[in-house]
N, C-alpha and C positions, 0 to 999 in steps of 0.2 A: 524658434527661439526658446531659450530654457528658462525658465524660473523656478527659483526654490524661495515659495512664498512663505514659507515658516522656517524661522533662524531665531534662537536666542543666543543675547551679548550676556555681557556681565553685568548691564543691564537689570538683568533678571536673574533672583534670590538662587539658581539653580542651574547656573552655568557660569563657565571660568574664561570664555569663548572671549579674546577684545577684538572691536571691530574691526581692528589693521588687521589682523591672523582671518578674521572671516572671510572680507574682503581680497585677501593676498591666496586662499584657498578658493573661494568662489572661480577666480579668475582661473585657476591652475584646473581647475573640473569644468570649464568651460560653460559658465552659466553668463546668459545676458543681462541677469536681473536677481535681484534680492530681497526680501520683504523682512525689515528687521521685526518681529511680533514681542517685544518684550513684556510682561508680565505687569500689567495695571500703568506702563509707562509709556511714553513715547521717548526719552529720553537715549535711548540706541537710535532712532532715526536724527533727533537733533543731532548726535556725533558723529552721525559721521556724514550730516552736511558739511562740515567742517574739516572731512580727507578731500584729499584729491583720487578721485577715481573716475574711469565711465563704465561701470557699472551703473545702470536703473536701478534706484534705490527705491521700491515702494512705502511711504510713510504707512504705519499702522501699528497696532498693538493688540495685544492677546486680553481680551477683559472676562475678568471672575464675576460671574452673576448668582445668584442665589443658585442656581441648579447645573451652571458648569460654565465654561467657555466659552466665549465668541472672539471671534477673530473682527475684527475694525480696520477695514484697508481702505487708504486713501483719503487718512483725515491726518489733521495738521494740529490739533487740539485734544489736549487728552479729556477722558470720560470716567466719572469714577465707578469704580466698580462696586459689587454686592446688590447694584438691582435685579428687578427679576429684567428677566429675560425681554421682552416684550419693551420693556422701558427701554432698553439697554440698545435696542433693534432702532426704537425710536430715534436716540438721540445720538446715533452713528448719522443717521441721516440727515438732522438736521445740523450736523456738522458735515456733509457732500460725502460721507462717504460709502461704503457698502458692510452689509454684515454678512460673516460667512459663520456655518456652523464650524465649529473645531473641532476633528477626529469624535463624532457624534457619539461612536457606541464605546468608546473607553469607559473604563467601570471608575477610573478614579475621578474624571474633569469631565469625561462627555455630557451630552444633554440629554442624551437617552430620543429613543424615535417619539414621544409624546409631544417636546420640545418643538421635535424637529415638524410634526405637522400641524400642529397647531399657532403657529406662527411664521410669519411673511420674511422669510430669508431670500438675499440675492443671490445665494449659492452656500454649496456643501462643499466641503474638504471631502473630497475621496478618495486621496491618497495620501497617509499620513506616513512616514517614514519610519514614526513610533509603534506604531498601531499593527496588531498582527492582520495575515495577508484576508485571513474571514470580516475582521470588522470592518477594512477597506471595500471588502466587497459589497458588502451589506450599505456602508454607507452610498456606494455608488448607485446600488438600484435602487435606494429611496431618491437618491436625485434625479433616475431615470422615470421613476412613480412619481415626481411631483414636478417634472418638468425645469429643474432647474441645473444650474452649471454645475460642474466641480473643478477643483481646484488641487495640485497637489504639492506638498512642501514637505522636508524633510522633517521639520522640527525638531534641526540639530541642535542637541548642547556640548557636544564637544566635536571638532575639527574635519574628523574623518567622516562623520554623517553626516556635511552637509553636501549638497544635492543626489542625494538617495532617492528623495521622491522627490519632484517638479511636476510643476505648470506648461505647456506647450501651448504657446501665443504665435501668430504669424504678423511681422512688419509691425512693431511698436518701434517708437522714437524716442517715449517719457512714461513716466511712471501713468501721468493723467489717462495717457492710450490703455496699460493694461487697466485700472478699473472699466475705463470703457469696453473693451476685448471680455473682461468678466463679464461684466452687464449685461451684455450681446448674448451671450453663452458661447461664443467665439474661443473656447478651453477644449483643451484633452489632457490626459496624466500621462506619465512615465516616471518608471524605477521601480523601487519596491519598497514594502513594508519592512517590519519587524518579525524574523523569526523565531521560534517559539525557544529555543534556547538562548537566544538573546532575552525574552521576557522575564525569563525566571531571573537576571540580574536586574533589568529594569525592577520588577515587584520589590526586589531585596532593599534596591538603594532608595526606591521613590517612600517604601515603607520606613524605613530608618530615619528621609528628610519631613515626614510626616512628622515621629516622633522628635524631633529636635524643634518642629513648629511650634510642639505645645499641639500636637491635634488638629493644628487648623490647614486647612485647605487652601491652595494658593488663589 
C-alpha cells in the first residue's frame, strides 16, 4: 500500500493545493493513504474530515521549532510551534502521537544531523520529494546508523507532485494502523526526490517567499 505522507493544502501559507483537487489526484496516482502536514496547523486534517472519501487520511502537521521542522503524525490536537526541538518531541507524545524528522539535511527548514542524534526520534523522512536525490540519501543512512524507520512523502505544494515520494505499509485499515506500521519500523520508500534542475527554481521562488515574509522562516 502507498502513502504519500507529506501533502500541503491551502492550509499552508505556501500552497494553492484544496483538498477536493488533492484528494481527486491522490486517488487518480493510486495512493491508499494521505498525510495532510500543513504548516503550524492541523486545520487541512479537520477539512477534510468533513469530504467523503476512502482515502486513509493520517491526522498531522509540519511544526517550526527553533532549528527546523518536525513532522507530528497522528495527533488530533494542534502544538505550537517555535520551541526547541526537544520540547516539541515531547509534547507530540504527550498528545499519542509520533515525531518524525522532516527532510533533515535541507539547508532552509532541515535540522541539520546534530538535531537529528541528539534527540529521541520515532523516525526520519528519507524520502523527500523536495529534497535532492544526495540529501535523501544521506538522510536514510543516518536512519540506518541510528536504527530508526523512514518514512517517504512527496511534500507536494502543487498537484502534479503529489505521490513522487511515498511510504510502503503492508495491510493497514486506518490511519491508527499506519502510526503503529511507523513505530514498528514496518516502512520502506518509493519514488524519487527532486532534480537538480528542478532546485534552481525551487531556491528562486522559496527565496522570493522568504523575502515577501519579511525574513522570517516558516
Amino acid at each position: 500500500m502507498k502513502f504519500d505522507l507529506h501533502i500541503h493544502s491551502t492550509h499552508s501559507d505556501d500552497s494553492d493545493m484544496t483538498l477536493k483537487d488533492i484528494i481527486k489526484t491522490a486517488k487518480i496516482k493510486d495512493l491508499d493513504g494521505i498525510a495532510l502536514l500543513d504548516h503550524n496547523t492541523l486545520d487541512g486534517y479537520f477539512e477534510s474530515q468533513r469530504l467523503d472519501t476512502d482515502l486513509i487520511i493520517v491526522p498531522g502537521m509540519e511544526i517550526s521549532t527553533h532549528s527546523g521542522h518536525i513532522i507530528a503524525l497522528g495527533i488530533e490536537e494542534e502544538i505550537e510551534p517555535r520551541l526547541s526541538v526537544a520540547a516539541t518531541i515531547r509534547k507530540i507524545r504527550e498528545k499519542g502521537g509520533i515525531s518524525i524528522a522532516s527532510h533533515p539535511r535541507r539547508f532552509w527548514s532541515g535540522l541539520g544531523e546534530k538535531q537529528i542524534r541528539t534527540n529521541d526520534w520515532d523516525a526520519i523522512e528519507g524520502l523527500n520529494g523536495r529534497s535532492l536525490k544526495w540529501n535523501n540519501r544521506r538522510a536514510q543512512k543516518m536512519a540506518e546508523e541510528l536504527d530508526l524507520p523512514v518514512t517517504g512523502g512527496s511534500d507536494a505544494h502543487r498537484l502534479k507532485r503529489i505521490g513522487e515520494a511515498f511510504t510502503i505499509l503492508e495491510n493497514v485499515e486506518n490511519w491508527e494502523d499506519v502510526i503503529q506500521e511507523v513505530k514498528k519500523g514496518n516502512t520502506d520508500v518509493g519514488g524519487k526526490g527532486r532534480k537538480l534542475s528542478q532546485n534552481l527554481f525551487y531556491v528562486k521562488r522559496t527565496f522570493s517567499r522568504w523575502v515577501r515574509r519579511g525574513f522570517r522562516r516558516i
